[in-house]
py3Dmol code that shows the C-alpha trace and the ligand (Angstrom):
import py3Dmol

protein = """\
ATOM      1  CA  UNK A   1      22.430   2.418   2.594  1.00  0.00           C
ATOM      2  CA  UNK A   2      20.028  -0.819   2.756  1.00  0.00           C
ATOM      3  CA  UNK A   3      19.940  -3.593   5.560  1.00  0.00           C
ATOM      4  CA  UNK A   4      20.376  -6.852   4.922  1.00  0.00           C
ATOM      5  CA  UNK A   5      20.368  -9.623   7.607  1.00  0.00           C
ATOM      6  CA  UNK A   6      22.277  -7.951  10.101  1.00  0.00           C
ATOM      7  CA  UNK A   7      24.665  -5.344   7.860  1.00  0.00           C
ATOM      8  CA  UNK A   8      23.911  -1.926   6.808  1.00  0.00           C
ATOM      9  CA  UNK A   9      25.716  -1.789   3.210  1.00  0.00           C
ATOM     10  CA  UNK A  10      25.628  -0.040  -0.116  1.00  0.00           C
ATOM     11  CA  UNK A  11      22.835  -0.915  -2.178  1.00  0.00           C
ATOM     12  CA  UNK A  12      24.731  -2.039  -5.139  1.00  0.00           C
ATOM     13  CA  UNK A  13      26.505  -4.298  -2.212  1.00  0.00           C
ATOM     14  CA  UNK A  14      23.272  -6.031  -1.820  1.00  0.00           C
ATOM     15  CA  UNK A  15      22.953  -9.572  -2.510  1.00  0.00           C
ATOM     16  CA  UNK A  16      20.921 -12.530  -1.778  1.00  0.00           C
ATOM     17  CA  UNK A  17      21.284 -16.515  -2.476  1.00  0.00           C
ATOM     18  CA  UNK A  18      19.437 -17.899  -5.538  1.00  0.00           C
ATOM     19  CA  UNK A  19      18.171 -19.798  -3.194  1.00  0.00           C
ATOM     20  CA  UNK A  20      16.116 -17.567  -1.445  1.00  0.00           C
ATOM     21  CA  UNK A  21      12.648 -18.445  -1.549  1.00  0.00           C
ATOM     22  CA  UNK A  22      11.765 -14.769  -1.967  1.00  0.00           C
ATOM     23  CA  UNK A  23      13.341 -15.176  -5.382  1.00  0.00           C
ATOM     24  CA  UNK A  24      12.058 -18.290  -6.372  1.00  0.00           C
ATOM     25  CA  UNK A  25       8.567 -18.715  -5.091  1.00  0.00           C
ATOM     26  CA  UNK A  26       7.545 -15.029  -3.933  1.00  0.00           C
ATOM     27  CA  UNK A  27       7.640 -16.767  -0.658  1.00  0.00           C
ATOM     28  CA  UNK A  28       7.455 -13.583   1.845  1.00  0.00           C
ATOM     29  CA  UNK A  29       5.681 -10.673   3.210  1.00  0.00           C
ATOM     30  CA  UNK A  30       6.493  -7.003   3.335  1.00  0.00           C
ATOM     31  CA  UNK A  31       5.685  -3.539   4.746  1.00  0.00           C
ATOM     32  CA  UNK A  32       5.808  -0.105   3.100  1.00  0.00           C
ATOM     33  CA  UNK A  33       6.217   2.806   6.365  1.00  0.00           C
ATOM     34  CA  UNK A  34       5.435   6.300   4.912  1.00  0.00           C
ATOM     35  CA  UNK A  35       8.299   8.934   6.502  1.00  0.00           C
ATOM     36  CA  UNK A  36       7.826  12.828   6.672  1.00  0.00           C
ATOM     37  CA  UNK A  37      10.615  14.740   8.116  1.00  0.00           C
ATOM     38  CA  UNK A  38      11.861  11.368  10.091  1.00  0.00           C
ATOM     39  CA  UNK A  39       8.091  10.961  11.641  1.00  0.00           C
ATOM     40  CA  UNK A  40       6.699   7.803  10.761  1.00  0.00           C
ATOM     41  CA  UNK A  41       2.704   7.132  10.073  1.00  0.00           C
ATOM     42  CA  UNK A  42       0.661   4.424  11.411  1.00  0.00           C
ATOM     43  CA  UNK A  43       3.708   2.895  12.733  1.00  0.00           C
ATOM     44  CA  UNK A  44       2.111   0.696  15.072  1.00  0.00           C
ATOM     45  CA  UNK A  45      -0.508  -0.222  12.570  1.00  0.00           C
ATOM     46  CA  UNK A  46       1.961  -1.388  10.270  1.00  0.00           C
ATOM     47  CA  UNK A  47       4.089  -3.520  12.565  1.00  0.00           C
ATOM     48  CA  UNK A  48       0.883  -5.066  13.795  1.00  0.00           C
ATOM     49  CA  UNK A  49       0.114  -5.726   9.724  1.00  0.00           C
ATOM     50  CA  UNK A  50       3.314  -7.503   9.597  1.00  0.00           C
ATOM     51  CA  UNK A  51       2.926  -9.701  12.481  1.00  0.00           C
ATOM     52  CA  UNK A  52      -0.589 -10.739  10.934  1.00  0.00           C
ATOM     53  CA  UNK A  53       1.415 -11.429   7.398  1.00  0.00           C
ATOM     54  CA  UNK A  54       3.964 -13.583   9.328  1.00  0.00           C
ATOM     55  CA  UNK A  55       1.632 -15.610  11.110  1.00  0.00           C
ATOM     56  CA  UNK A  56      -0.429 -16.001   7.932  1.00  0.00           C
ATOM     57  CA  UNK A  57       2.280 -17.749   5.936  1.00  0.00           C
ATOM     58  CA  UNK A  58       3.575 -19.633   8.944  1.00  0.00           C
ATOM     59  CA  UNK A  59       7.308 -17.064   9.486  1.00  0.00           C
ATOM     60  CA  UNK A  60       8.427 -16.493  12.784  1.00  0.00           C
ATOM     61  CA  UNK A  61       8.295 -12.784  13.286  1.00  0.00           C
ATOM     62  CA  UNK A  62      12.656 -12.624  13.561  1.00  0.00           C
ATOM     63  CA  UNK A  63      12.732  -9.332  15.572  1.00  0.00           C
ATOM     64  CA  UNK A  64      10.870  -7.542  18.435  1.00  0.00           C
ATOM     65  CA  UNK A  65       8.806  -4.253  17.950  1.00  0.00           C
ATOM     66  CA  UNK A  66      11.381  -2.610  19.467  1.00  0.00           C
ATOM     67  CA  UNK A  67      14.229  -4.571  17.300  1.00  0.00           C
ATOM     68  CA  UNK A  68      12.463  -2.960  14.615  1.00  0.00           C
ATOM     69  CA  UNK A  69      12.133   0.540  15.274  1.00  0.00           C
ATOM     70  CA  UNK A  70      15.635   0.664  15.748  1.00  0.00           C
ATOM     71  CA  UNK A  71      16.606  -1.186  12.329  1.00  0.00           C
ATOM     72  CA  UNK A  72      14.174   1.043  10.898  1.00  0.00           C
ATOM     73  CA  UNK A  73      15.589   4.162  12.469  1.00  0.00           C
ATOM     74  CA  UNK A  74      18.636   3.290  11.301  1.00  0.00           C
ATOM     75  CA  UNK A  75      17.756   3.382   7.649  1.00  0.00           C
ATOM     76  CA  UNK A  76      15.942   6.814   7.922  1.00  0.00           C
ATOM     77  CA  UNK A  77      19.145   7.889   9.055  1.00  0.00           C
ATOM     78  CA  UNK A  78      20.828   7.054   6.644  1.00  0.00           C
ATOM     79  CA  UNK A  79      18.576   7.983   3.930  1.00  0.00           C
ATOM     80  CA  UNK A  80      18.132  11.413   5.465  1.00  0.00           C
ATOM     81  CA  UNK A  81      19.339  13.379   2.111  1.00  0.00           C
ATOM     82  CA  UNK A  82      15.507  11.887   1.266  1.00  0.00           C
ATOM     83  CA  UNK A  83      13.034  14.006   3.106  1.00  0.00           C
ATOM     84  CA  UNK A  84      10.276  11.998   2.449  1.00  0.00           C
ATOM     85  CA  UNK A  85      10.828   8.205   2.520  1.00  0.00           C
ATOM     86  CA  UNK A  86       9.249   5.184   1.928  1.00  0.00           C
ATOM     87  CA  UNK A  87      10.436   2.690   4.208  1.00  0.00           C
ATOM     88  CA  UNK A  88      10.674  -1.156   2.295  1.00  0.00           C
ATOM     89  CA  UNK A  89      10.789  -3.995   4.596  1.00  0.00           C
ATOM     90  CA  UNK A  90      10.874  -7.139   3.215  1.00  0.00           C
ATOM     91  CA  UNK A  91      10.922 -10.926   5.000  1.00  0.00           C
ATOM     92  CA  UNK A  92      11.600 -14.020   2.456  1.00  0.00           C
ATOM     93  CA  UNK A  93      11.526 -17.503   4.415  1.00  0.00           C
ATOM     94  CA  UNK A  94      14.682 -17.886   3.222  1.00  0.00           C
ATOM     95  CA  UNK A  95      16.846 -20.303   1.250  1.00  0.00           C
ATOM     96  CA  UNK A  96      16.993 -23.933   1.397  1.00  0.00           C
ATOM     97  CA  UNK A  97      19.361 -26.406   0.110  1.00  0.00           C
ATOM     98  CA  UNK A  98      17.804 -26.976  -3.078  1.00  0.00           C
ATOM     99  CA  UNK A  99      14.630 -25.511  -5.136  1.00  0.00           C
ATOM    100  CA  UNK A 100      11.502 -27.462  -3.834  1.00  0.00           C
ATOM    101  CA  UNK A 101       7.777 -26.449  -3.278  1.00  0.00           C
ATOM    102  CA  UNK A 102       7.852 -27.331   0.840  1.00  0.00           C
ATOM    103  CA  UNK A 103       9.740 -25.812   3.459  1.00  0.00           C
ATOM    104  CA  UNK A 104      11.352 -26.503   6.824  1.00  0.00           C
ATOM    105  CA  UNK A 105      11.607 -23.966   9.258  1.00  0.00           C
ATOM    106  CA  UNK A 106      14.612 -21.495   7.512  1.00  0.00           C
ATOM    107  CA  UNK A 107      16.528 -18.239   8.564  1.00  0.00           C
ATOM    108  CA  UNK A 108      14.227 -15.647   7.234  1.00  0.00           C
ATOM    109  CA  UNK A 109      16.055 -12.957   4.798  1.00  0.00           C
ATOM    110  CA  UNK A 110      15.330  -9.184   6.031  1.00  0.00           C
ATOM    111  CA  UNK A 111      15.380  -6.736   4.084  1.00  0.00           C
ATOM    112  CA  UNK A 112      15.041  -3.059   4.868  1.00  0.00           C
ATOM    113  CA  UNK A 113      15.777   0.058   2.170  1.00  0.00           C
ATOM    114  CA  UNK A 114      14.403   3.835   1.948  1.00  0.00           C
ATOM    115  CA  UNK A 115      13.060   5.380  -1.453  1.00  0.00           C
ATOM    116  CA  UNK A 116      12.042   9.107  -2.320  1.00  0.00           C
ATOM    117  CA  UNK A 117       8.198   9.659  -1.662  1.00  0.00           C
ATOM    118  CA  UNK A 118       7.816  12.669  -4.103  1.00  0.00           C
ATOM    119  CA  UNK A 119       5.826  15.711  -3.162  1.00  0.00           C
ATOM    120  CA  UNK A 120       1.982  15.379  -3.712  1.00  0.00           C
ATOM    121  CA  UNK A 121       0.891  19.500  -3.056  1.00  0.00           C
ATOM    122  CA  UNK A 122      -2.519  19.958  -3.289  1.00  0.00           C
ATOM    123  CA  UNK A 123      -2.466  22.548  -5.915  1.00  0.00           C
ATOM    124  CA  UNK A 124      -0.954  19.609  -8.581  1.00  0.00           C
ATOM    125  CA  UNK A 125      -3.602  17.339  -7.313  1.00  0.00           C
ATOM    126  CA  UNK A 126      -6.941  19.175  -8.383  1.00  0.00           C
ATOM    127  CA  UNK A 127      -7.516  17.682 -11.740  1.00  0.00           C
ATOM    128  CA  UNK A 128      -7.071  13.968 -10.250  1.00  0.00           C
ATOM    129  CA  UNK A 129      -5.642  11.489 -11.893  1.00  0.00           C
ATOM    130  CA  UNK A 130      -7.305   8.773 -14.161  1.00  0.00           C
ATOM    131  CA  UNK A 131      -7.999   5.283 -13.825  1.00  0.00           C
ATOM    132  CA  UNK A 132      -8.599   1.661 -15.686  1.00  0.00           C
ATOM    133  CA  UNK A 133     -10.896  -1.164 -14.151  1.00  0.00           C
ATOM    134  CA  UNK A 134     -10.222  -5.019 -14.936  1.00  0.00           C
ATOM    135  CA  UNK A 135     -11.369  -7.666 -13.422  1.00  0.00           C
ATOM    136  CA  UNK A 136      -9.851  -9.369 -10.189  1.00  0.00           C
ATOM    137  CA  UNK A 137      -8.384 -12.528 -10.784  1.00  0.00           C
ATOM    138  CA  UNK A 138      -6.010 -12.414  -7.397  1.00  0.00           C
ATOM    139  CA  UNK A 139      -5.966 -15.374  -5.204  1.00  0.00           C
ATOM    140  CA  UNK A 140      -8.712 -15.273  -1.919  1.00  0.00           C
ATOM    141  CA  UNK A 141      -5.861 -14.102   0.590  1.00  0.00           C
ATOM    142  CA  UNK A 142      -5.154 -10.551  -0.780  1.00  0.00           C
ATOM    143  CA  UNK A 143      -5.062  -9.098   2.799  1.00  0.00           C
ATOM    144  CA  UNK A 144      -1.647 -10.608   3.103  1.00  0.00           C
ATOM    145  CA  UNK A 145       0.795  -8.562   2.153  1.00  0.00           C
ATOM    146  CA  UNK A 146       2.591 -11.102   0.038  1.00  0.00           C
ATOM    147  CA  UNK A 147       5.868 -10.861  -1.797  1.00  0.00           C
ATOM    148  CA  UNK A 148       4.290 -12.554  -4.550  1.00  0.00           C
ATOM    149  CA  UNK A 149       2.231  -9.380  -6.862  1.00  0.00           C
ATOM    150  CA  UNK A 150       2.416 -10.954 -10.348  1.00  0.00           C
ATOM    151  CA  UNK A 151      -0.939 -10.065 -10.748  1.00  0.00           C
ATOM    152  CA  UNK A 152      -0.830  -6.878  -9.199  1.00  0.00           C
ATOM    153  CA  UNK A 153       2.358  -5.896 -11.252  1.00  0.00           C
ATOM    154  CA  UNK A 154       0.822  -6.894 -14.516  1.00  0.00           C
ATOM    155  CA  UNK A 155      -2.371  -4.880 -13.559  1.00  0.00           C
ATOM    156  CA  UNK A 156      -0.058  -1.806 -12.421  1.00  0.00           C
ATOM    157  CA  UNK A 157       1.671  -2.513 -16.057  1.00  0.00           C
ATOM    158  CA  UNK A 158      -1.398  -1.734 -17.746  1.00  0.00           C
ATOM    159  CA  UNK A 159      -2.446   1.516 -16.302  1.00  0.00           C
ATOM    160  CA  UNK A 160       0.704   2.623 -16.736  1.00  0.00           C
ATOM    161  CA  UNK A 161       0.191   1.485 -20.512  1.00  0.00           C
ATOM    162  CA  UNK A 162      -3.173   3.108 -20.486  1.00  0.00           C
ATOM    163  CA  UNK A 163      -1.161   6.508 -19.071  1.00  0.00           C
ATOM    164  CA  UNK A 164      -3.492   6.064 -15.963  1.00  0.00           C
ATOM    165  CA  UNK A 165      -2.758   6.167 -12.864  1.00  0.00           C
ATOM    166  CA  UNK A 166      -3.560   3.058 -11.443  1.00  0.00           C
ATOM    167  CA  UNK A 167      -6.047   0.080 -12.079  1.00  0.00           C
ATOM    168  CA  UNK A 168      -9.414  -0.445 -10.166  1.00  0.00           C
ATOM    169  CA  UNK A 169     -10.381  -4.312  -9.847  1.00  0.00           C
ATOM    170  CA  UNK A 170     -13.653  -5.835 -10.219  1.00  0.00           C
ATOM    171  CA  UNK A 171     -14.977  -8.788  -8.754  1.00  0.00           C
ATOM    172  CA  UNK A 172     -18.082 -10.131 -10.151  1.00  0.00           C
ATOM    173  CA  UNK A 173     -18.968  -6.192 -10.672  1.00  0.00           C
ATOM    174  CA  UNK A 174     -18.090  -4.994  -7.169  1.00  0.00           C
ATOM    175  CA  UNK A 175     -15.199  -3.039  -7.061  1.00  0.00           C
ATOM    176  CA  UNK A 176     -12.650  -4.434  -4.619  1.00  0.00           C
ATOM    177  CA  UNK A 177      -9.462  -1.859  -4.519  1.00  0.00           C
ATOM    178  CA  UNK A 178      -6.550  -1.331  -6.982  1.00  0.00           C
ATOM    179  CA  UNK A 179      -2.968  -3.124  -8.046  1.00  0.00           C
ATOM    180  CA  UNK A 180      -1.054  -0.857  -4.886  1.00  0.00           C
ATOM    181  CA  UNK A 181      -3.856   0.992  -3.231  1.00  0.00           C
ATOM    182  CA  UNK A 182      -7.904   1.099  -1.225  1.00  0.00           C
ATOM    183  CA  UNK A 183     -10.649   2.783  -3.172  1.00  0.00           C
ATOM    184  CA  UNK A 184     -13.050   5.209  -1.856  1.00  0.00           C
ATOM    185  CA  UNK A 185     -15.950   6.628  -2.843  1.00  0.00           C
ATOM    186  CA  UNK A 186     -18.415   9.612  -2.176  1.00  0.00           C
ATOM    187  CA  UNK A 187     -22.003   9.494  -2.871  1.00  0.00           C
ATOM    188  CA  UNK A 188     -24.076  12.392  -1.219  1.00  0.00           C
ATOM    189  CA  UNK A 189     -21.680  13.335   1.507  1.00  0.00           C
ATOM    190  CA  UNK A 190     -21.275   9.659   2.437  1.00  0.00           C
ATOM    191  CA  UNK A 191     -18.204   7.880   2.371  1.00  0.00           C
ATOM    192  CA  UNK A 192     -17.991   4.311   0.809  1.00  0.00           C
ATOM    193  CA  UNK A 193     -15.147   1.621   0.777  1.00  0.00           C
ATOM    194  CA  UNK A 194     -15.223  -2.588   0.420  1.00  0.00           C
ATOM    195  CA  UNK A 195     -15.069  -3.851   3.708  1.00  0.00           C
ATOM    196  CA  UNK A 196     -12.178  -5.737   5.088  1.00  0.00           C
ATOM    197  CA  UNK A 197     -12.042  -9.648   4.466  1.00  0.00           C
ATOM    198  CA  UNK A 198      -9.643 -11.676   2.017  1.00  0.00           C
ATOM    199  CA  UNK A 199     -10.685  -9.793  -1.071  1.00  0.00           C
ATOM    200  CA  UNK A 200      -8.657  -6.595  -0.369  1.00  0.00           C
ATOM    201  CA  UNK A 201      -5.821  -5.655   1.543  1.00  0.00           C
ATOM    202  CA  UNK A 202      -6.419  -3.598   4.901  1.00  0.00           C
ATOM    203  CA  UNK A 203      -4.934  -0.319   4.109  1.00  0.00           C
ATOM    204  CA  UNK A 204      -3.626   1.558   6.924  1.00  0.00           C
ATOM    205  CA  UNK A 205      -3.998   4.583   5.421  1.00  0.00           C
ATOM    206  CA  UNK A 206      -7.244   3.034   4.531  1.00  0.00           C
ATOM    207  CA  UNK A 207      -7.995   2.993   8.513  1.00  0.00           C
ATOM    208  CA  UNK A 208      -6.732   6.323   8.891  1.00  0.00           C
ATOM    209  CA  UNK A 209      -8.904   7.786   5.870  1.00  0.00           C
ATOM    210  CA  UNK A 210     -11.867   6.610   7.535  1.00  0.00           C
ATOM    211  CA  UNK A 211     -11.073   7.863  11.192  1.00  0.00           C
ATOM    212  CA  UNK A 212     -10.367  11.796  10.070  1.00  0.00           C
ATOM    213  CA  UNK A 213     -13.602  11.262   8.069  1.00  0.00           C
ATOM    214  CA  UNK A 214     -15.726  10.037  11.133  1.00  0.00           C
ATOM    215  CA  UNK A 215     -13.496  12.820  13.092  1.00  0.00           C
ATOM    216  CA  UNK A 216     -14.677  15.532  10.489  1.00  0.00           C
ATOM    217  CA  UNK A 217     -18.206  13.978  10.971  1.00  0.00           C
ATOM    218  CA  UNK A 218     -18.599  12.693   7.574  1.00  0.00           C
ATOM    219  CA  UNK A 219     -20.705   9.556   7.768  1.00  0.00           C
ATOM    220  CA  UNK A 220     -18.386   5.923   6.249  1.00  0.00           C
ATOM    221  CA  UNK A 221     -19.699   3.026   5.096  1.00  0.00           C
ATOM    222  CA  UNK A 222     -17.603  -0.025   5.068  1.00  0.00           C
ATOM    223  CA  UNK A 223     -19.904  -1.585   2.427  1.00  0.00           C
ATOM    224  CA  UNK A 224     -19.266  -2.726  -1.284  1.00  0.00           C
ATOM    225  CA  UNK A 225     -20.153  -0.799  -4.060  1.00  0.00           C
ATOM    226  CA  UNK A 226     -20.602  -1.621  -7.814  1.00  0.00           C
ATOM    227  CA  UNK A 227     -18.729  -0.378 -11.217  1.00  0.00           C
ATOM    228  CA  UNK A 228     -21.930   1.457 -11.646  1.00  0.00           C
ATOM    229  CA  UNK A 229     -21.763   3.377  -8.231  1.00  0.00           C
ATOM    230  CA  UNK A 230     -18.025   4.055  -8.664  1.00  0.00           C
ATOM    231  CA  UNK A 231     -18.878   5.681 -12.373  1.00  0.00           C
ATOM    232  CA  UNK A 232     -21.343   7.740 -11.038  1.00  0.00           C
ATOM    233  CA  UNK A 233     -19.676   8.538  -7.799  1.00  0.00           C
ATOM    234  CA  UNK A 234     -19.338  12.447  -6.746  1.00  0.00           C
ATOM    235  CA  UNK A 235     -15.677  11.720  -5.849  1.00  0.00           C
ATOM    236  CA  UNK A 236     -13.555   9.031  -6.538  1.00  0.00           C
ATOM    237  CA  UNK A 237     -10.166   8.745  -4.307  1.00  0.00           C
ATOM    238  CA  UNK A 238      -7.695   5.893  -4.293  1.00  0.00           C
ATOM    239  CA  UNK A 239      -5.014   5.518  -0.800  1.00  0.00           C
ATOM    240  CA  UNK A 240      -1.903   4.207   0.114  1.00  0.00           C
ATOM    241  CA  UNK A 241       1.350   4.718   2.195  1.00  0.00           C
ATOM    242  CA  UNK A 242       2.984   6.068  -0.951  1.00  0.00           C
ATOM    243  CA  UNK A 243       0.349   7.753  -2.664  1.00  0.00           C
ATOM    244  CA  UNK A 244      -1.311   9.673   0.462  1.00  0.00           C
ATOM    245  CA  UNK A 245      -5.139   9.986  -0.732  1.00  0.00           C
ATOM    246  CA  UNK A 246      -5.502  10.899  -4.367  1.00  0.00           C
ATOM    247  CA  UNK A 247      -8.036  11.767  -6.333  1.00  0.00           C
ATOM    248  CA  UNK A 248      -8.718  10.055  -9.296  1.00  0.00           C
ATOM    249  CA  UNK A 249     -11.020  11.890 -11.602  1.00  0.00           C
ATOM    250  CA  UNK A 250     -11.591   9.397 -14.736  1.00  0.00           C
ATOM    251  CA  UNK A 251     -12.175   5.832 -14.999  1.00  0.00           C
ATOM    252  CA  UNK A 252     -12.008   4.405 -18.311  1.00  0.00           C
ATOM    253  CA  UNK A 253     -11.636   7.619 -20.163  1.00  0.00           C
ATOM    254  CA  UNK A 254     -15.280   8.312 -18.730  1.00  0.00           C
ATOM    255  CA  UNK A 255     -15.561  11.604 -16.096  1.00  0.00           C
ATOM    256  CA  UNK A 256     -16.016  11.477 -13.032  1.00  0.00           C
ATOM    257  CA  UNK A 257     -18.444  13.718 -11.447  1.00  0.00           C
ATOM    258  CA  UNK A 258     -17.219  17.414 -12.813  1.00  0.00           C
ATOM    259  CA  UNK A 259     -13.863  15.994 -13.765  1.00  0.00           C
ATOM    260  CA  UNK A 260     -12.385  17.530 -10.427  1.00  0.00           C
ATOM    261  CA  UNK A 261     -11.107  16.748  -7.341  1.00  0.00           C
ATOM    262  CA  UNK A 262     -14.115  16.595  -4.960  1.00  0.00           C
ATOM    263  CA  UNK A 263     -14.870  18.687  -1.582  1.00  0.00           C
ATOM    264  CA  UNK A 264     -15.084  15.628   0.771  1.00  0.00           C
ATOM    265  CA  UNK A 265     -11.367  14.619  -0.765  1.00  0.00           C
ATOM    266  CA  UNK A 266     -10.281  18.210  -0.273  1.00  0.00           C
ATOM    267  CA  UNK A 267     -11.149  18.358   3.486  1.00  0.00           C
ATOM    268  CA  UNK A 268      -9.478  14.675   4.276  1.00  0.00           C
ATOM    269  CA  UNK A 269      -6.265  15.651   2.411  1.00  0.00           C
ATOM    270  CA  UNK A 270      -5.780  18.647   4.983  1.00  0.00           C
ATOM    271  CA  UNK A 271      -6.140  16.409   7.926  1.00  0.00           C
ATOM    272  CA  UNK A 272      -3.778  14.031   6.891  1.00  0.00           C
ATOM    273  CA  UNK A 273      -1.211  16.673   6.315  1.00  0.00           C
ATOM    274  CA  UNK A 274      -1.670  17.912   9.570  1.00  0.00           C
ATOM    275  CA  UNK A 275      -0.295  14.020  10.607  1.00  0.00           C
ATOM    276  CA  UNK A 276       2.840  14.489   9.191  1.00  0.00           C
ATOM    277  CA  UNK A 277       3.882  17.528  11.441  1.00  0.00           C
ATOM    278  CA  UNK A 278       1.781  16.191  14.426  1.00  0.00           C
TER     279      UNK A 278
END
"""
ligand_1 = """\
21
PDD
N 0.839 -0.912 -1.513
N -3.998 -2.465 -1.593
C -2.894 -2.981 -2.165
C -3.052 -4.126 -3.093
C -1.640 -2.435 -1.877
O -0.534 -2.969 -2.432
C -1.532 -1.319 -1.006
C -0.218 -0.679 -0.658
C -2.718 -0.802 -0.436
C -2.699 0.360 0.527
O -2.124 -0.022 1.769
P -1.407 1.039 2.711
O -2.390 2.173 2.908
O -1.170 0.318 3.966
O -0.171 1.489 2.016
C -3.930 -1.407 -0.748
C 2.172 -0.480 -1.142
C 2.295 0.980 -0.944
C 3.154 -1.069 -2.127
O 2.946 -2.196 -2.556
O 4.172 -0.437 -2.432
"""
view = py3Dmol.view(width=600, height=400)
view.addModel(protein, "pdb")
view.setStyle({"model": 0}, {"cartoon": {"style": "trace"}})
view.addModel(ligand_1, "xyz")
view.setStyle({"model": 1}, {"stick": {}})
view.zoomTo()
view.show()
């Protein structure tokens, strides 16, 4: 079961206007709520992420916090077969009379649906995963969560061409984060990640990464780092609401580091499992 402006229905029951300006322009924002066992991460953090998204492309947020816990309740609920869900909650402006570039103030299309998150155990996740870089050509407002990830989808593509698991960007040699997820890494015990600002999105398990590292005393430093630093990193980790924090292990078909998943990445991973039952 999905909701869709007002209705829970059947997915395949599911259908919007072509006039949606979602569809045509990308015009919207979205959130992506990690669910363990019905408990919910960073729930706050994310509403609070959507309000900022709203506000950024001029939407008027169309439900209360509490409005939304409920819809969003609801869905788990329904989607309880999945034990581990990724929550999908999408806001278009909505649809106009006719295709044009401006808007007037519309009936925003919601959209809420729950997919699988698969298992990530840590015993599958010691060899890392591997990674591509390319160069960042997104637009300067990439901490809005936009609808619109054409480039972020092609990038995404790519890896997936390259059988890695995700692509690192670059801008003007600093690396910036990937197509769906932050990038971290460690350099003699120390923590590094791009800090926040229009070139990256503000990942909230980004913000979480960083507090059980400062919690586990492990120093962070919100401060850019170059393709250089990231290829001769100790660990390399990339983080999202869907992918947890992963290790990635090879960039460009070069190793990283012993070609293993680090120390630093093994003690964060066992904090933020101990989230999901807390
Ligand atoms: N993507 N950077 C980008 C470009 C992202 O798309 C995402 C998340 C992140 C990590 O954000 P968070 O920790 O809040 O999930 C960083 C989601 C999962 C997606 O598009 O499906």
């Amino acid at each position: 079961m999905v909701y869709l402006n007002g209705n829970f229905i059947p997915k395949e029951k599911a259908y919007i206007s072509v006039m949606d300006r979602g569809f045509l322009f990308g015009d919207g924002v979205y959130e992506v709520f990690p669910v363990y066992d019905k408990k919910i991460i960073g729930f706050e953090a994310h509403l609070s992420r959507l309000q900022d998204g709203l506000d950024a492309i001029n939407i008027k947020n169309p439900h209360s916090n509490d409005d939304w816990k409920s819809l969003i309740k609801k869905i788990i609920s329904f989607n309880i077969k999945n034990a581990n869900q990724a929550i999908y909650l999408q806001i278009s402006r909505g649809c106009d009379q006719n295709r044009k570039h401006t808007y007037d103030e519309l009936d925003p299309t919601i959209y809420i649906q729950s997919s699988l998150i698969g298992p990530r155990e840590k015993n599958s996740l010691f060899k890392g995963k591997s990674a591509i870089t390319r160069e960042d050509i997104r637009w300067l407002k990439s901490n809005t969560k936009a609808t619109s990830l054409l480039a972020n989808t092609l990038y995404a593509q790519e890896a997936k061409e390259n059988n890695a698991e995700e692509a690192i960007l670059l801008r003007d040699g600093i690396v910036t984060e990937a197509s769906s997820s932050n990038v971290f890494i460690v350099k003699d015990n120390c923590i590094y990640t791009h800090p926040k600002g229009r070139n990256i999105l503000p990942g909230i398990t980004r913000d979480i990464t960083i507090s059980l590292a400062k919690k586990l005393d492990i120093k962070v430093n919100e401060t850019t780092f170059s393709k250089e630093q990231l290829m001769e990193a100790d660990e390399v980790w990339i983080t999202s609401s869907t992918r947890e924090i992963l290790p990635i292990t090879s960039v460009d078909n070069n190793i990283i580091n012993s070609g293993l998943s680090g120390p630093i990445w093994s003690l964060i991973y066992d904090q933020y499992q101990l989230l999901k039952t807390a």
